[in-house]
Phi, psi and omega in degrees: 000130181290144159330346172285324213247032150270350151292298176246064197326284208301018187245110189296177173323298189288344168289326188284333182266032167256327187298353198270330175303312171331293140006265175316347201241004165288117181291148192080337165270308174086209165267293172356265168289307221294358184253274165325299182320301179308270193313342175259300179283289186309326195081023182263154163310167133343300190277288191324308165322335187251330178275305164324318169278334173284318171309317201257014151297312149341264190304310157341288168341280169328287187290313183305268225301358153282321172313323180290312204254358190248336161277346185261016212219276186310358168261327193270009184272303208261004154211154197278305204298306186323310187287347198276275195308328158296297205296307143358269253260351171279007173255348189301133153257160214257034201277344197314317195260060191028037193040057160243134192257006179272322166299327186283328162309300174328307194272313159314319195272352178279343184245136167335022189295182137317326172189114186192201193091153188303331188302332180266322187307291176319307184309321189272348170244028141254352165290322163278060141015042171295141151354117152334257188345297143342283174325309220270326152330301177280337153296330195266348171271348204256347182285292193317307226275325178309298184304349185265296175336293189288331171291283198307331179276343184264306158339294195319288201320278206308336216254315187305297213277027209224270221292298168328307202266301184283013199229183170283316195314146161252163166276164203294337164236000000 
């Protein structure tokens, strides 16, 4: 039984594990929370928690990067400030990431930044006029290493505060 539905009996299961893909596929929540939320509130393992926010970060994916790029062409075509502003923004130079601009996708979206993630990532390689077919590899390479990353870090969290509260043991500081 999940932590939800002792608060809230009447919400069945399969709607609390549909929610997490759902989740994930919300911006600023993400992989991140969409990972704890599974595991605390729904009550999934790790890996279910992780395969679930990954699907549906995934599927996230899947639909945003043709929008982007099949809409993004055409705003920037029918307004100057839109086009002003990509052209700008094609002048950032990319050495950070050894001038590979696909790694720098990889990487907003795999690392914990504040604001990162695909809602940023996708936008920022059709401005740098990375490939679809590209784009869209690399979200998807850059969502596992998150969901592998944020699993392993929230297991951490969850295994630390387990051992403090429910044990004898004190802690390291």
């Amino acid at each position: 039984m999940s932590a939800l539905n002792q608060f809230v009996p009447f919400i069945p299961p399969i709607i609390l594990k549909i929610s997490v893909p759902i989740l994930a596929m919300l911006p600023f929540i993400e992989i991140g929370l969409a990972i704890p939320y599974g595991i605390i509130i729904v009550g999934l393992t790790p890996f279910e928690a992780a395969a679930l926010a990954l699907t549906g970060h995934v599927i996230a994916i899947l639909i945003v990067t043709p929008l982007i790029y099949k809409h993004g062409k055409s705003l920037e075509q029918k307004h100057s400030l839109v086009k002003k502003l990509i052209n700008h923004a094609r002048k950032v130079r990319l050495d950070r990431f050894f001038g590979i601009r696909e790694l720098g996708i990889i990487a907003f979206i795999a690392l914990p930044l504040p604001i990162g993630g695909i809602w940023y990532a996708l936008p920022a390689a059709f401005i740098f006029n990375v490939p679809k077919k590209k784009t869209i590899f690399c979200a998807i390479v850059g969502s596992i290493l998150g969901s592998i990353q944020f699993t392993l870090l929230w297991t951490g969290v969850f295994g630390l505060i387990k051992l403090w509260f429910f044990n004898t043991i004190e802690a390291p500081f």
